[in-house]
C-alpha positions as CSV (number, residue, x, y, z in Angstrom):
1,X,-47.2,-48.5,-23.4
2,X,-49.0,-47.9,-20.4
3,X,-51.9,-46.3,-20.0
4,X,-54.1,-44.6,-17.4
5,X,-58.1,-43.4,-17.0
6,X,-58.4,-39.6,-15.8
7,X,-61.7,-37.9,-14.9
8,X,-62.6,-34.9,-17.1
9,X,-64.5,-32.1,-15.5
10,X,-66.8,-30.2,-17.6
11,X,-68.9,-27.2,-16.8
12,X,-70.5,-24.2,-19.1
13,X,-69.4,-20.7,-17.4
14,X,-71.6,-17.9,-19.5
15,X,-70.4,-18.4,-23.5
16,X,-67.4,-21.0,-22.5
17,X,-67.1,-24.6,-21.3
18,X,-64.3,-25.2,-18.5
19,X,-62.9,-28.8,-18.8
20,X,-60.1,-30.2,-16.8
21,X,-58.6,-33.6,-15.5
22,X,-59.5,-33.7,-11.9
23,X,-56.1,-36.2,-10.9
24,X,-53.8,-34.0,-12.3
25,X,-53.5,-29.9,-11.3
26,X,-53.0,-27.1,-13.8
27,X,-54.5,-29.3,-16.9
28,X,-57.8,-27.4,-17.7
29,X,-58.8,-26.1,-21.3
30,X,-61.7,-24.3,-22.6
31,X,-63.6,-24.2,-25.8
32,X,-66.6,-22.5,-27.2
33,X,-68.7,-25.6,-27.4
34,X,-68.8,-28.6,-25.5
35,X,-66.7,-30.7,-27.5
36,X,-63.7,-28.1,-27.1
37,X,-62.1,-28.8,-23.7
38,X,-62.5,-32.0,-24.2
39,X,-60.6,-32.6,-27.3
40,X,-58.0,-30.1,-26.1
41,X,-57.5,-31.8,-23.1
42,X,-55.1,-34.8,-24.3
43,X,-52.7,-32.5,-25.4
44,X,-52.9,-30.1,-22.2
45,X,-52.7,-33.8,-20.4
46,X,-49.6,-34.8,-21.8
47,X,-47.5,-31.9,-21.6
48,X,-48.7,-31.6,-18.0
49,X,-47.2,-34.9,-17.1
50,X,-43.8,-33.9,-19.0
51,X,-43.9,-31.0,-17.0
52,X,-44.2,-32.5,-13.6
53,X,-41.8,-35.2,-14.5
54,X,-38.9,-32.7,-15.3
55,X,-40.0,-30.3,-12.2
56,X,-39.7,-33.4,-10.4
57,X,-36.5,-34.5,-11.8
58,X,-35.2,-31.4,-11.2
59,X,-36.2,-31.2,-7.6
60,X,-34.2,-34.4,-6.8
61,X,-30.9,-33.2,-8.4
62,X,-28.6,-35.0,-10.2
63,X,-28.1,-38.7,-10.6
64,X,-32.0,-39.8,-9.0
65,X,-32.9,-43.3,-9.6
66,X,-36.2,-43.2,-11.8
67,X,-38.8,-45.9,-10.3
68,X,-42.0,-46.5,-13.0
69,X,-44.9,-47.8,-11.3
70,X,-47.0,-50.1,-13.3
71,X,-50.6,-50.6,-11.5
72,X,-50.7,-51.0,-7.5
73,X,-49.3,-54.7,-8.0
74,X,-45.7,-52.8,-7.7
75,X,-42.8,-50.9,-8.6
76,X,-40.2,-51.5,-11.3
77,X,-37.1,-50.2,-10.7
78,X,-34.8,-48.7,-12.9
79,X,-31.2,-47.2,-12.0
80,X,-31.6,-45.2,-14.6
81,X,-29.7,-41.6,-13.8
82,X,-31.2,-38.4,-14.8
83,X,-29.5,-34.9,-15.5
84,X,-31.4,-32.0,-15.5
85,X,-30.2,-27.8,-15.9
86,X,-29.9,-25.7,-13.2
């Protein structure tokens, strides 16, 4: 499985801490203590990443070629063909 480092932001507004990955948009959580946002978000982060894959699936139509890239030493490519609803 491949796997990635993301930056967490973390701030206390008033009674709440704010986290959020700072690489990927839209994947923030809050808690009442530190520890919270943090925890919470993994989760947020993965089904943020599902989310842009489909949207992006879904932008390119019907029967896209999927490429996975794997580190900046390159690209595997997959021929792969991907339906999505309308």
């Amino acid at each position: 499985m491949l796997t990635s480092s993301y930056n967490v932001v973390i701030r206390q507004e008033g009674e709440w801490w704010i986290g959020c990955i700072e690489e990927v948009a839209g994947v923030n959580s809050r808690g009442a203590t530190r520890d919270q946002p943090i925890a919470n978000l993994r989760g947020a982060l993965a089904q943020g990443i599902e989310m842009n894959r489909y949207d992006a699936g879904k932008a390119a139509g019907a029967g896209y070629d999927a490429l996975f890239c794997f580190g900046l030493a390159g690209l595997e490519f997959s021929n792969t063909t991907k339906e999505f609803d309308s």
